[in-house]
MARLO-909825 format. One line per 4 residues: number of its first residue (from 1); their letters; for each residue x, y, z of N, C-alpha, C. Coordinates in nm, 4 decimals, padded with zeros to 6 digits, always signed. Atoms other than C-alpha are relative to their C-alpha. Layout:
NUM) a) X:Y:Z:X:Y:Z:X:Y:Z | ...
This chain:
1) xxxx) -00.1009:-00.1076:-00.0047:-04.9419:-04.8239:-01.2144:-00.0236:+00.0853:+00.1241 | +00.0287:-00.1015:-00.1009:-04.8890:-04.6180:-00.9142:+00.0202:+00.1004:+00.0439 | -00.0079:-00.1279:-00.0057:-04.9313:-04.2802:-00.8504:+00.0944:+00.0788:-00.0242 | -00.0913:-00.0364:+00.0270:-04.7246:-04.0554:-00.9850:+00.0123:+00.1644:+00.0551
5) xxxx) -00.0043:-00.1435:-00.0949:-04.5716:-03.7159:-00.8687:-00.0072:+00.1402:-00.1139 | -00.0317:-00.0825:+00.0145:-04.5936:-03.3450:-00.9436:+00.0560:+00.0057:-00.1466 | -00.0864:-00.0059:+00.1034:-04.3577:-03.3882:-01.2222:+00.0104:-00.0218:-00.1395 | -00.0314:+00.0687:+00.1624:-04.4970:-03.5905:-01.5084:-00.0284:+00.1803:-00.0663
9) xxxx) -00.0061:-00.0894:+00.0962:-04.4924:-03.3686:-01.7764:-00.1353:+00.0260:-00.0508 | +00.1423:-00.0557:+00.0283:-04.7863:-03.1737:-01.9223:+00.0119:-00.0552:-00.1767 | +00.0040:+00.0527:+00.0996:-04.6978:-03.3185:-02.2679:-00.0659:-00.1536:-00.0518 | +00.0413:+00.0732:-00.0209:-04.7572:-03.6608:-02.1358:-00.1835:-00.0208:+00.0325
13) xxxx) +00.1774:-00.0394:+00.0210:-05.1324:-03.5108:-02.0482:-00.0825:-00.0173:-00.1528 | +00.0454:-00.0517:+00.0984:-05.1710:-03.3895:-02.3651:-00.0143:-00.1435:-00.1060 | -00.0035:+00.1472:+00.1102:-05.0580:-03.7276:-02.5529:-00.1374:-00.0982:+00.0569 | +00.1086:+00.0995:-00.0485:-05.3345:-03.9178:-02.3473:-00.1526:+00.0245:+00.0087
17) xxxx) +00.1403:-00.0758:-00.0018:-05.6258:-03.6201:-02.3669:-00.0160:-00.0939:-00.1971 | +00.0217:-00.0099:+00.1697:-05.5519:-03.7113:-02.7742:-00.0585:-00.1470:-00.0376 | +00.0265:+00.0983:-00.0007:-05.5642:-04.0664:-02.6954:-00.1681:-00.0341:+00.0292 | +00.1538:+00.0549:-00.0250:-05.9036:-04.0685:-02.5138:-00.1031:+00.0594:-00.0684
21) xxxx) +00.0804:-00.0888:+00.1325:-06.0618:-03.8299:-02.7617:-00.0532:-00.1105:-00.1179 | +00.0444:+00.0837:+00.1263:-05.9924:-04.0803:-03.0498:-00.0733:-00.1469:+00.0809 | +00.0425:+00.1206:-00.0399:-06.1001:-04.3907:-02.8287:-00.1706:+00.0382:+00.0495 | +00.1216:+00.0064:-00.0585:-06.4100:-04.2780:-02.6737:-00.1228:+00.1474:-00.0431
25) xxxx) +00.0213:-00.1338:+00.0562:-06.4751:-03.9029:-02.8560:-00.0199:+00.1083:+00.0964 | -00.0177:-00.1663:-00.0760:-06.4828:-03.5454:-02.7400:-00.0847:+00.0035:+00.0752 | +00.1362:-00.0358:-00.1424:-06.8041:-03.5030:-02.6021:-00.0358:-00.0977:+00.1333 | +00.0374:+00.0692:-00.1508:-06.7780:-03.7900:-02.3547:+00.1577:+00.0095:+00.0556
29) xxxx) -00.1446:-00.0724:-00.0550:-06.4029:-03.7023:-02.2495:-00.0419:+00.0432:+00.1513 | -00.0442:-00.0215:-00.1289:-06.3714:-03.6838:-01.8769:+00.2051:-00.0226:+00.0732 | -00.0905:-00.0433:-00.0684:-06.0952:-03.5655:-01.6833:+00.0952:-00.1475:+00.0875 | -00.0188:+00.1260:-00.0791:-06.1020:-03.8988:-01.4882:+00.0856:-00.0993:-00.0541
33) xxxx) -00.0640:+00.1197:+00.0737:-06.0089:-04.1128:-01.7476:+00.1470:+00.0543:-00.0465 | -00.1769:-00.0208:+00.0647:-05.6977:-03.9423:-01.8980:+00.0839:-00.0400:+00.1520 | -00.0878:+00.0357:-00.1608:-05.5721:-03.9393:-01.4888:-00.0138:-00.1562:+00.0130 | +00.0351:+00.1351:-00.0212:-05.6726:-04.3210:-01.4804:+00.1139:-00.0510:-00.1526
37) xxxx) -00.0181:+00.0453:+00.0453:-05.4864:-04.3897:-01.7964:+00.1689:+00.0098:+00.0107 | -00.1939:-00.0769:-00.0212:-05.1533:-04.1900:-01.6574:+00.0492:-00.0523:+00.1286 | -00.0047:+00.0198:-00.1350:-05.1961:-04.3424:-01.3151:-00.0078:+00.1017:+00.0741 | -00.0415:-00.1067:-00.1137:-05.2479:-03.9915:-01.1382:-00.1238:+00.0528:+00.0288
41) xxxx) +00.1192:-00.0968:+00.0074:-05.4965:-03.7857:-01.0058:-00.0846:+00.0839:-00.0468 | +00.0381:-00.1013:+00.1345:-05.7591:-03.5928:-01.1697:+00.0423:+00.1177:+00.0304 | -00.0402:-00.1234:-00.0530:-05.6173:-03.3284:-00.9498:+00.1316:+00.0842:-00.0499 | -00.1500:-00.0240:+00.0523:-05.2500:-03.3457:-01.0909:-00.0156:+00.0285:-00.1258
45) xxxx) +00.0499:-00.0096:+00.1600:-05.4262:-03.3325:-01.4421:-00.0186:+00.1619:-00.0057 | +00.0013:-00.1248:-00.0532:-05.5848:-02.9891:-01.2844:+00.1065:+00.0932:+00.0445 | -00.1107:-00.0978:-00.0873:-05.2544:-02.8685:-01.1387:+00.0795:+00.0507:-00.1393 | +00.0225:-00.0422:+00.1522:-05.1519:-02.8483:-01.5287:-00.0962:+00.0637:-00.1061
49) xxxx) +00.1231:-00.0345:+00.0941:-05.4555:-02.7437:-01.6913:-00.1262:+00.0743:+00.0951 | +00.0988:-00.0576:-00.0550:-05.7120:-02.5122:-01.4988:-00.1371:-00.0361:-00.0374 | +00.1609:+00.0165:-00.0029:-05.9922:-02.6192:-01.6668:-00.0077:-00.1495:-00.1158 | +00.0087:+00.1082:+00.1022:-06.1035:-02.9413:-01.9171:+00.0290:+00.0687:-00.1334
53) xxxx) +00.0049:-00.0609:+00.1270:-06.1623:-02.7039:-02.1761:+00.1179:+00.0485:-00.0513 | -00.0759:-00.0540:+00.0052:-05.8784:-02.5233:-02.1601:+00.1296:-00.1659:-00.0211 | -00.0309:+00.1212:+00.0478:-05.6875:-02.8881:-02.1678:-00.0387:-00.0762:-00.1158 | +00.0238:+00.0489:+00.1209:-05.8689:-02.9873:-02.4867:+00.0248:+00.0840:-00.0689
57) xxxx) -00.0571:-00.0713:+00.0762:-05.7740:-02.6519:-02.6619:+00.1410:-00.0769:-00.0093 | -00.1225:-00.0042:+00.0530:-05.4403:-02.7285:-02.6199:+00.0415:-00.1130:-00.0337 | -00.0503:+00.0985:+00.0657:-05.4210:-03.0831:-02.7059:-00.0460:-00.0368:-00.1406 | +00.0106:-00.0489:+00.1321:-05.5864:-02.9794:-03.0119:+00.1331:+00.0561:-00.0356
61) xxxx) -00.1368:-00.0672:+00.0325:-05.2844:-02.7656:-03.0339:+00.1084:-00.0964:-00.0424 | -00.1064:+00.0967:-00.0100:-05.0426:-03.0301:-02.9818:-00.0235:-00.0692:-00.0653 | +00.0270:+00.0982:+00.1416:-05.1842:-03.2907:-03.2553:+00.0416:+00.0978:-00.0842 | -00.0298:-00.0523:+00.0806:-05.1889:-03.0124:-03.4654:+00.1480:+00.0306:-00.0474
65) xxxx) -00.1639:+00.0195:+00.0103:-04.8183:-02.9086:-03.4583:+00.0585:-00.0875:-00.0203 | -00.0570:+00.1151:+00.0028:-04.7528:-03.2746:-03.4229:-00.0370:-00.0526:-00.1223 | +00.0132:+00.0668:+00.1030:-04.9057:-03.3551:-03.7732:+00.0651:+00.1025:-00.1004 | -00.0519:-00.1002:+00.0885:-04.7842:-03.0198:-03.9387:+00.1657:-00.0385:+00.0254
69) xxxx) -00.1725:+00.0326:+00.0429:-04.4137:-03.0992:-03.8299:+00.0023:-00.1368:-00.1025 | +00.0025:+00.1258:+00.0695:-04.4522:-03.4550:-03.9765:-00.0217:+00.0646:-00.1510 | +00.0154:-00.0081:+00.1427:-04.5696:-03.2912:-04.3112:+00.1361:+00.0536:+00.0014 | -00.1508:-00.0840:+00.0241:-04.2622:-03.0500:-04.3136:+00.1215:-00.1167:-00.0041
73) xxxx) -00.1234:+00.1181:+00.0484:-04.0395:-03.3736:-04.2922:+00.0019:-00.0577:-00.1069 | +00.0794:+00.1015:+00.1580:-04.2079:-03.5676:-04.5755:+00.0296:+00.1284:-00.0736 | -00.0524:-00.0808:+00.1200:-04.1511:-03.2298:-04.7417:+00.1752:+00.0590:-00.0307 | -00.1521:-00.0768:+00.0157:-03.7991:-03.1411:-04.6864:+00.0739:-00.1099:-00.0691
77) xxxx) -00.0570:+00.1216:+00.0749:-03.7002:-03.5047:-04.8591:+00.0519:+00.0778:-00.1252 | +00.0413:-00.0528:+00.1589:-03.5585:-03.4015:-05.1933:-00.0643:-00.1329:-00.1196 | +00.0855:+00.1083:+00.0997:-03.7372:-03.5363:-05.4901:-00.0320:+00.1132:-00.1229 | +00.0544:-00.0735:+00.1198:-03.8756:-03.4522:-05.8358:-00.1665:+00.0230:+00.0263
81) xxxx) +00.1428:-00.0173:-00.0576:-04.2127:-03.2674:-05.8240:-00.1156:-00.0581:-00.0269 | +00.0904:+00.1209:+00.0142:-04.4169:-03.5532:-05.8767:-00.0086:-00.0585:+00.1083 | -00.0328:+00.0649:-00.1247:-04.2782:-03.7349:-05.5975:-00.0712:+00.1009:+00.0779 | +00.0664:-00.0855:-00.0971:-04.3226:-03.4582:-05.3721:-00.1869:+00.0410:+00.0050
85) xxxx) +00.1927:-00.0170:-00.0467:-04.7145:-03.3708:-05.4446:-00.0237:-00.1486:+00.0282 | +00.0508:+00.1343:-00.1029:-04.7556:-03.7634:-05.3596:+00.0358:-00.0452:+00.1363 | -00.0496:-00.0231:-00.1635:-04.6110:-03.7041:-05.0433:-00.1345:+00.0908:+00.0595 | +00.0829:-00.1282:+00.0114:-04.8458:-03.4090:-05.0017:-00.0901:-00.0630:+00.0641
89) xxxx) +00.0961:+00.0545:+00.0594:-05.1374:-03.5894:-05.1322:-00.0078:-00.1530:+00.1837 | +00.0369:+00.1363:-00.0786:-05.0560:-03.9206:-04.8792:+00.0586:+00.0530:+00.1452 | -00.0538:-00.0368:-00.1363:-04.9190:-03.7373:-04.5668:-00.1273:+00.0790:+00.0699 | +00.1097:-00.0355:-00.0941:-05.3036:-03.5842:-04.4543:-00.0895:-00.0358:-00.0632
93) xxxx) +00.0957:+00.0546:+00.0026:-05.6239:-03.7277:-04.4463:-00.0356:-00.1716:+00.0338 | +00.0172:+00.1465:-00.1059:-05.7778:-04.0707:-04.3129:+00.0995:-00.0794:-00.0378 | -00.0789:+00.1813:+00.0352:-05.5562:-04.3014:-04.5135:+00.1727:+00.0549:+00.0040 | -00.0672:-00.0662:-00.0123:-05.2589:-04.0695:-04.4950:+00.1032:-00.0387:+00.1455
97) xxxx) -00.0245:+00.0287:-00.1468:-05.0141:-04.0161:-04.1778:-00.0219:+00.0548:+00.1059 | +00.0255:-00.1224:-00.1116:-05.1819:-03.7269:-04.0357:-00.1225:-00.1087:+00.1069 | +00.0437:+00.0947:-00.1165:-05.2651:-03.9187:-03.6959:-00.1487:+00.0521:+00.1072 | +00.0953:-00.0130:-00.0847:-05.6076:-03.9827:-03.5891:-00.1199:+00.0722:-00.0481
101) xxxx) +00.1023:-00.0734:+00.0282:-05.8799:-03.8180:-03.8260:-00.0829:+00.0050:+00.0509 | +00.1343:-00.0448:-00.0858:-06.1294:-03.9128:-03.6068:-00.0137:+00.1106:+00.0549 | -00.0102:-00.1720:-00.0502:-06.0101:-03.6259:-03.4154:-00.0276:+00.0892:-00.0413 | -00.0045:-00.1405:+00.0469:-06.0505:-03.3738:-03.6185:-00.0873:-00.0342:-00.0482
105) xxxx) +00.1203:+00.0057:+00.0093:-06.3836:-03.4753:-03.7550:-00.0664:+00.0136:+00.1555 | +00.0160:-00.0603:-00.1264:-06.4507:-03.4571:-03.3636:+00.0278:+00.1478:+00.0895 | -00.0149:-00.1508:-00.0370:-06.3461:-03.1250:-03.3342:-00.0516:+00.0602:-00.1015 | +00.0317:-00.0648:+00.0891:-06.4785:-02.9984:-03.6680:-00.1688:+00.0375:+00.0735
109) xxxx) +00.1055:-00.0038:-00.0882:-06.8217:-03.0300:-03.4496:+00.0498:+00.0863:+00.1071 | -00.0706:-00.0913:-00.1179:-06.6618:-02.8567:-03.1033:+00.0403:+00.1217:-00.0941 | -00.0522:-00.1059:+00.0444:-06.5402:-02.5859:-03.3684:-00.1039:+00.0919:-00.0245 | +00.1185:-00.0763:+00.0362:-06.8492:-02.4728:-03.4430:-00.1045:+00.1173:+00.1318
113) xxxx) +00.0826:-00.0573:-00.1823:-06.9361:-02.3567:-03.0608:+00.1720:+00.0665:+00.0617 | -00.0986:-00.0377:-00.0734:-06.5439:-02.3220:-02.9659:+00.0987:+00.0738:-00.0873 | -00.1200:-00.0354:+00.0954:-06.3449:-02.0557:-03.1719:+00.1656:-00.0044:+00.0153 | -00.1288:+00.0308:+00.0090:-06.0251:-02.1260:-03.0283:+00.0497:-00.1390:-00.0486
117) xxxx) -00.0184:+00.1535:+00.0327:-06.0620:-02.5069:-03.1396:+00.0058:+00.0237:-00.1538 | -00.0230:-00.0906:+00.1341:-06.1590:-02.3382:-03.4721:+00.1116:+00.0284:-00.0445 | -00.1257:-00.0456:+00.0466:-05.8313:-02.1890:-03.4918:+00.1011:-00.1019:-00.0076 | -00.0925:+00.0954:+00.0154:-05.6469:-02.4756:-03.4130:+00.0065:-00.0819:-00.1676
121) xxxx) +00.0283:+00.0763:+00.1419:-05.8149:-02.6698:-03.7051:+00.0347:+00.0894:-00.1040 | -00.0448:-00.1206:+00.1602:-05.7378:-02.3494:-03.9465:+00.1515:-00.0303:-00.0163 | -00.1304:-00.0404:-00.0102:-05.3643:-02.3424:-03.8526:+00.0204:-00.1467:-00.0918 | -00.0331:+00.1056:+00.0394:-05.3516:-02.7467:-03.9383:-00.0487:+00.0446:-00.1649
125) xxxx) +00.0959:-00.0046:+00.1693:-05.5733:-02.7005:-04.2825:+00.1122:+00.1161:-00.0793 | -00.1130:-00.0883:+00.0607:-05.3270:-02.3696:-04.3834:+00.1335:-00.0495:-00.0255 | -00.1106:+00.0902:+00.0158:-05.0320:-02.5520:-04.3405:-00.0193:-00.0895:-00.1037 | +00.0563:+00.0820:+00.1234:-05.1457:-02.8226:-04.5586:-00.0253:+00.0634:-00.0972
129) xxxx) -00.0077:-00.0501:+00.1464:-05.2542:-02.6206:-04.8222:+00.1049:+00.0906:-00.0542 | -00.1011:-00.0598:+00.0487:-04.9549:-02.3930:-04.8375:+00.1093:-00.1110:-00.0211 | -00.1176:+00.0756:+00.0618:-04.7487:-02.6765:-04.8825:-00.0529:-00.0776:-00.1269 | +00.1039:+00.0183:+00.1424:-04.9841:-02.8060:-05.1494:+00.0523:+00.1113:-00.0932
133) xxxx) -00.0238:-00.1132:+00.1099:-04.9605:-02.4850:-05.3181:+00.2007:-00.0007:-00.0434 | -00.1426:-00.0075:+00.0058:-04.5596:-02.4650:-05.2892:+00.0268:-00.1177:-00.1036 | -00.0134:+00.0865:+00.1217:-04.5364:-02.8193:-05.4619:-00.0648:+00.0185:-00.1329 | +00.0556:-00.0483:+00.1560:-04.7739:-02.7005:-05.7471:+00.0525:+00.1137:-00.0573
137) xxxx) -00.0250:-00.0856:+00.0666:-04.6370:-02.3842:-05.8032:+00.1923:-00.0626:+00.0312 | -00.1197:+00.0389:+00.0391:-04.2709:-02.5676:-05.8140:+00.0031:-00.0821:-00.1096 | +00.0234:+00.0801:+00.1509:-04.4044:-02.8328:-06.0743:-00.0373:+00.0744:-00.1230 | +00.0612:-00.0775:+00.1438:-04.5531:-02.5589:-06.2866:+00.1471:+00.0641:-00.0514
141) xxxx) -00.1038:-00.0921:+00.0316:-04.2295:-02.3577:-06.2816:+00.1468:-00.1235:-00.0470 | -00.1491:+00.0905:+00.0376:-03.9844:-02.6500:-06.3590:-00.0747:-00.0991:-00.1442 | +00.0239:+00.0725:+00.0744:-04.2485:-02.7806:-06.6301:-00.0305:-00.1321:-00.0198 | +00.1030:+00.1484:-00.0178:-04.4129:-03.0813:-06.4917:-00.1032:-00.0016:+00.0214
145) xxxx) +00.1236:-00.0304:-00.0188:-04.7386:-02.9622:-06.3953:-00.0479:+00.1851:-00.1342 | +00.0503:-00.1154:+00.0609:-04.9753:-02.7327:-06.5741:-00.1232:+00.0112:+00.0456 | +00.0598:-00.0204:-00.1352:-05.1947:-02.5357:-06.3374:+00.0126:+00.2084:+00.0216 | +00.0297:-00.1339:+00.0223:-05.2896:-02.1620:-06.4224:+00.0082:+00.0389:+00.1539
149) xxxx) +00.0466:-00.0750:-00.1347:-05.4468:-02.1263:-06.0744:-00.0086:-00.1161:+00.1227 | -00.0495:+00.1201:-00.0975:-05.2626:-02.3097:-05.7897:-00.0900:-00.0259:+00.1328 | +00.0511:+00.0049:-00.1089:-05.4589:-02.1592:-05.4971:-00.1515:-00.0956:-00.0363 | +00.1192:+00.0730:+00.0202:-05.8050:-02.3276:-05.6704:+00.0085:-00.1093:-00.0421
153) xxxx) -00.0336:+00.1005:-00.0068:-05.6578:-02.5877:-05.7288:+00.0077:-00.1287:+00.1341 | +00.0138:+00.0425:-00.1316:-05.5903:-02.6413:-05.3632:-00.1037:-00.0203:+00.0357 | +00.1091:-00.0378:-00.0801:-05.8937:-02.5131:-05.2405:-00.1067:-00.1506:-00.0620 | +00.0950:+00.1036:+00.0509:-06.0813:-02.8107:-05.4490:+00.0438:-00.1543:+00.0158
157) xxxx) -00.0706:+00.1832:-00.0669:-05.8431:-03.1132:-05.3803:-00.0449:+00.0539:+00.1604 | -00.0084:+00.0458:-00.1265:-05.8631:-03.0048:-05.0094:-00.1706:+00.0054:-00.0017 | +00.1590:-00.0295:-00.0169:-06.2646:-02.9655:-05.0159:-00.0597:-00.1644:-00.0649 | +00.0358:+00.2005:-00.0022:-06.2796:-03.3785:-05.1811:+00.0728:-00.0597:+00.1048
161) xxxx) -00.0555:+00.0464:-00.1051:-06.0100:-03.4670:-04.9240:-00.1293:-00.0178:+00.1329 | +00.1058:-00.0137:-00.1195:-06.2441:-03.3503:-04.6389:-00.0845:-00.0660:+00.0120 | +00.1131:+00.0604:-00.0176:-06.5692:-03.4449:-04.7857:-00.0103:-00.1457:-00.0371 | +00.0379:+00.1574:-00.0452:-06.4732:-03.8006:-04.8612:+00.0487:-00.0812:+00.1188
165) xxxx) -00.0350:+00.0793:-00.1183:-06.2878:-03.8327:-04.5171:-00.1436:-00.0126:+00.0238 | +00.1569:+00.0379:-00.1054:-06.6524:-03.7971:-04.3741:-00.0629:-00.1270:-00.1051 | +00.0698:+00.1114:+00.0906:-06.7957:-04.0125:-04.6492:+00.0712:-00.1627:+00.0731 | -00.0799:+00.1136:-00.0636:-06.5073:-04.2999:-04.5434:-00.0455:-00.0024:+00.1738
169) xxxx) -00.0159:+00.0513:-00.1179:-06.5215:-04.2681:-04.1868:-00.1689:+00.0448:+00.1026 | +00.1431:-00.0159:-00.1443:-06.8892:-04.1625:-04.0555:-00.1384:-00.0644:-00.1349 | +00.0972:+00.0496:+00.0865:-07.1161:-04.2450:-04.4006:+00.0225:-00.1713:-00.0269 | -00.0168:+00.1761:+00.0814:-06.9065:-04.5707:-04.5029:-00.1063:+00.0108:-00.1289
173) xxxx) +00.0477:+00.0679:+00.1123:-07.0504:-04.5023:-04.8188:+00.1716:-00.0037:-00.1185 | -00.1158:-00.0024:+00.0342:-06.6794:-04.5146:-04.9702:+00.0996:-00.0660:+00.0661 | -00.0999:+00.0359:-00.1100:-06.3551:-04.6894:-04.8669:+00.1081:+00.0608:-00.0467 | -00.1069:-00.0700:-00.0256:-06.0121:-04.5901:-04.8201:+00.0758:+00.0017:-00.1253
177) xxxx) -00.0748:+00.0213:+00.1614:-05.8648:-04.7314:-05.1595:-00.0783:+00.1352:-00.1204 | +00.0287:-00.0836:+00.1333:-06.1204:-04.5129:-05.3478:+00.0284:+00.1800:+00.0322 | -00.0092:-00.1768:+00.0248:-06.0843:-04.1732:-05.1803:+00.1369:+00.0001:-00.0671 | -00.1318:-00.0533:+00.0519:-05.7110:-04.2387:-05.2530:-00.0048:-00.0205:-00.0881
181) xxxx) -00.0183:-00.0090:+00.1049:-05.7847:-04.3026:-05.5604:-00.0706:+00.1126:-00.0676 | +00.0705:-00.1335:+00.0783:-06.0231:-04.0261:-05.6536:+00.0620:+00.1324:+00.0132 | -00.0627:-00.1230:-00.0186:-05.7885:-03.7816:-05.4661:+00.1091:+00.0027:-00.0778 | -00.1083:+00.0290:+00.1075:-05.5087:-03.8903:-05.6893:-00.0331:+00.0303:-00.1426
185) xxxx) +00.0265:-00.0501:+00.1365:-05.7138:-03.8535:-05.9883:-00.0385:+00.1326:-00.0256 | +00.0465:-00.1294:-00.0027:-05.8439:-03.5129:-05.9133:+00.0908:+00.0840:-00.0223 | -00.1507:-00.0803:+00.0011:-05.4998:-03.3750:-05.8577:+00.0334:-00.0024:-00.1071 | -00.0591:+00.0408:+00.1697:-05.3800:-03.5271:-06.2055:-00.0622:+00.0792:-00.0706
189) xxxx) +00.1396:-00.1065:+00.1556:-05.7064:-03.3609:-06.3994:+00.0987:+00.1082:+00.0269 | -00.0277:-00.1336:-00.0060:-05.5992:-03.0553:-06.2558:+00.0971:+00.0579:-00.0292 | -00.1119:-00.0505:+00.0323:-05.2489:-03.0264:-06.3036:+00.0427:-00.0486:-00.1482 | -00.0208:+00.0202:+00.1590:-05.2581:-03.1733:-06.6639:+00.1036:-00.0930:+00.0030
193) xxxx) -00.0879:+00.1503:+00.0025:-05.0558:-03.5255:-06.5742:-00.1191:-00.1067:-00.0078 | +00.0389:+00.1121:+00.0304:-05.1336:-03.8443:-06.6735:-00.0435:-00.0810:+00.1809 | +00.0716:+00.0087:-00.1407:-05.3622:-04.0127:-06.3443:+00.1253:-00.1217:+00.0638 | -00.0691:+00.1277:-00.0506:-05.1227:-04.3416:-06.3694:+00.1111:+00.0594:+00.0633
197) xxxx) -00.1345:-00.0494:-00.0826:-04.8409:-04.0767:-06.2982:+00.0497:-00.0077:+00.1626 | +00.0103:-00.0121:-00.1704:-04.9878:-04.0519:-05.9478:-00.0412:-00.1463:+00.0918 | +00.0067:+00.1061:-00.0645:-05.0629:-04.4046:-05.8915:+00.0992:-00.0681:+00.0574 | -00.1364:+00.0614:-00.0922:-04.8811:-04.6960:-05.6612:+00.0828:-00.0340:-00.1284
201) xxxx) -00.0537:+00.1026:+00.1318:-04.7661:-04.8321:-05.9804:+00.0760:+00.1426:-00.0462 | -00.0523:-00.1471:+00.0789:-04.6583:-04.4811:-06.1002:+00.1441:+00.0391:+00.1018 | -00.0819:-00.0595:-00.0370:-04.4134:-04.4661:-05.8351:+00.1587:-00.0006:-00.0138 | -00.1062:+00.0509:+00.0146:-04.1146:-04.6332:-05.9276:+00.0612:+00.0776:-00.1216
205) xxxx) -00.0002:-00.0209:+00.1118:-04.1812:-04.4743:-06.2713:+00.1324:+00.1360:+00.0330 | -00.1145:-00.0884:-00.0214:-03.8288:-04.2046:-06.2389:-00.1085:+00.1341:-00.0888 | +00.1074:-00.1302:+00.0586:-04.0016:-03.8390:-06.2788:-00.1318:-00.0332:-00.0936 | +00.1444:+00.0449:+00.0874:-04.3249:-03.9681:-06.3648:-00.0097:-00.0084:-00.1205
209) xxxx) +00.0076:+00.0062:+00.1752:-04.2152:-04.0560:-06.7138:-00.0988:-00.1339:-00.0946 | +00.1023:+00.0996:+00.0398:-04.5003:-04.3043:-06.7070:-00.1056:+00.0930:-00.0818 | +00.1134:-00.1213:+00.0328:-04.7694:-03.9875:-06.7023:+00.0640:+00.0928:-00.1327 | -00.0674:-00.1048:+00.0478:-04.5221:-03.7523:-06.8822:+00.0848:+00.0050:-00.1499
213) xxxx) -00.1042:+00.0619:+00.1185:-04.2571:-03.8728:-07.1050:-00.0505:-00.0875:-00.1020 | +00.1031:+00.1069:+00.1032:-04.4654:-04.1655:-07.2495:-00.1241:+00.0745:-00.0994 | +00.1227:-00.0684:+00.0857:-04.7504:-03.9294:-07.3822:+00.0165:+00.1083:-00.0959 | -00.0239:-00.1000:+00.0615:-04.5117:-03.6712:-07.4769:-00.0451:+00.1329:-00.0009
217) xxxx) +00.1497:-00.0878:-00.0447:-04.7432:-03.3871:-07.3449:-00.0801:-00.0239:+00.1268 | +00.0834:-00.0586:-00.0610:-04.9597:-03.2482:-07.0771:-00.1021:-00.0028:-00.0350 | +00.1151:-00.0357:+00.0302:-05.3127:-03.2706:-07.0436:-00.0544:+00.1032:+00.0610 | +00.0607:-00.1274:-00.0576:-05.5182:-02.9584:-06.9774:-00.1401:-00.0057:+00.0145
């Protein structure tokens, strides 16, 4: 590819800082390679971005927004609130469509030294759980879920989410079928549905009347 001018776009940066992050990780990230992968100079990389750092804040930024709009689509679908928390549930984390967990286990490290990277990762994680919470406190109020306390509810599905992404993707003592299955069952305990409600098999089931209708009752 050959050299390109002035013009590419700083978005196009940003898509290729995200790229070499997940291919080769944060802490070995040079400047060189994103310009080598865009065809341009590391200078034209610089004429956008004053500094590396200041270029990895913001393509933190830019995943982030870019996986939070994606949830907001998956949520604006209509559906019954079953459907929707399995949207929820399968739209972030490794097996999910939020793109690229490595990343953000790679920045959960950088966050700890960089508080504006910090913030990025808060804004993504808030998002997620306020839409979590919104689907639980819509299932409780229409009488499909039962779920006293929505925010601890959250706070404990997203705290197994997390700790079996790391388990799946840096321990391998877990694989991808079981977090989604343990995160599926956790959710169920909690909201007092039947676990099959939330399974693949559960989905076809019309308002989870596999979990619901069939048992006649809520578990608590």
């Amino acid at each position: 590819m050959g050299r390109r001018k002035v013009e590419i776009r700083r978005e196009e940066i940003l898509v290729a800082t995200i790229a070499e992050i997940e291919k080769n990780g944060m802490s070995a990230l040079r400047v060189s390679d994103i310009a080598h992968r865009l065809g341009v100079s590391s200078g034209l990389v610089f004429y956008h971005f004053d500094t590396k750092d200041a270029l990895l804040v913001e393509a933190l930024e830019y995943a982030v927004v870019r996986d939070a709009d994606r949830l907001d689509k998956a949520l604006a679908k209509e559906g019954e609130p079953l459907e929707r928390l399995r949207r929820v549930l399968t739209s972030y984390g490794p097996t999910g469509a939020a793109h690229g967990w490595t990343l953000w286990i790679e920045a959960w490290s950088t966050a700890l030294r960089e508080p504006s990277i910090q913030a990025s990762l808060r804004k993504l994680d808030q998002r997620w759980r306020d839409a979590l919470e919104h689907v639980i406190t819509e299932g409780v109020e229409s009488g499909a879920f039962a779920c006293e306390d929505a925010k601890g509810t959250v706070a404990r599905v997203g705290a197994l989410l997390d700790g079996l992404s790391v388990a799946v993707l840096i321990y391998k003592s877990a694989n991808r079928k079981q977090l989604q299955t343990w995160v599926r069952d956790i959710a169920a305990d909690e909201l007092g549905i039947d676990r099959a409600a939330l399974s693949p098999a559960g989905t076809a089931v019309h308002n989870g009347q596999l979990g619901l209708a069939a048992t006649g009752r809520r578990r608590r």
